[in-house]
N, C-alpha and C positions, 0 to 999 in steps of 0.2 A: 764574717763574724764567727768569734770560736765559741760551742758550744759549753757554757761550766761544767765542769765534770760530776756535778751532782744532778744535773738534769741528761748527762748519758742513761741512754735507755734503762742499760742492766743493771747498773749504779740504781737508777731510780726504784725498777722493781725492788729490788733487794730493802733499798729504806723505805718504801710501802709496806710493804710486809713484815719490816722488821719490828711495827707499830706496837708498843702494849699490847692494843685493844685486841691484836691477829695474838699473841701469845695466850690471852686470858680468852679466845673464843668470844672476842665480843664482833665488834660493826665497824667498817673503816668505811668513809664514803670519800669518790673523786670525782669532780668533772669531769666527763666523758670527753668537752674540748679539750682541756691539759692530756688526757690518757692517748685520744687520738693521734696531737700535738703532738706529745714527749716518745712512746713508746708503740704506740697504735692499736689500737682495740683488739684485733685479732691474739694479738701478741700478748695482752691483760689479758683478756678470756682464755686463751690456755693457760696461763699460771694462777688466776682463778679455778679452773676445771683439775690443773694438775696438783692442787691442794685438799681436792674435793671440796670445797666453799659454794657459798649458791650466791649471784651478784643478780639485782634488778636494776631497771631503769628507770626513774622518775624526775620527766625534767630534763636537764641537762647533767642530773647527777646518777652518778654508780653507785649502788651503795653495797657492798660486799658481807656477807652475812659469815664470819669465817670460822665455821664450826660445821659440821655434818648433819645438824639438825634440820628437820625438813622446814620449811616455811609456808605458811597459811595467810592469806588477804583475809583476813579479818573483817575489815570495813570494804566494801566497795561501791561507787558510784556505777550509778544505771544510765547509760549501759558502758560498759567495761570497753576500752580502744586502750590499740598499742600504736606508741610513737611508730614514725616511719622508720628510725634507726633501729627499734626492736623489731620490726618486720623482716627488715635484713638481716636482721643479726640472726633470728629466727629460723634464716632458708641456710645458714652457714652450716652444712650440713659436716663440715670438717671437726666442726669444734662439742660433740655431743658423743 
């Protein structure tokens, strides 16, 4: 089965990012299984990291914050745990 050429990886990055919301510094969110899936996490978190942008994880969703501004948890539940895939992602000492 041949892959569409909108869902090749660098194709994809490129129309994530091309989003409004990334030009005006707003918020883009993606499921982590499509990013996994299409492009691979490691591969998102560099082009994340090399934008300077800050992404969390909540859920099954990414949500990308795409401005340099710093981010604050505001509200938080007692007591605070990271999914297992942010644990990982965590010790990825390559991507920081």
């Amino acid at each position: 089965m041949t892959i569409p050429s909108y869902l090749e990886p660098d194709k994809w990055l490129r129309t994530v990012f091309s989003a409004e919301a990334v030009g005006r510094g707003g918020v883009i969110q993606r499921s982590a299984r499509d990013v996994e899936r299409l492009v691979g996490r490691s591969a998102f978190l560099r082009e994340v990291q090399r934008r300077g942008f800050t992404v969390v994880e909540n859920g099954d969703q990414l949500v990308v914050f795409c401005n340099r501004d710093p981010v604050r948890l505001i509200v938080q539940r007692d007591p605070p745990s990271l999914s297992q895939r942010a644990l990982q992602a965590g010790c990825d000492a390559d991507l920081r």
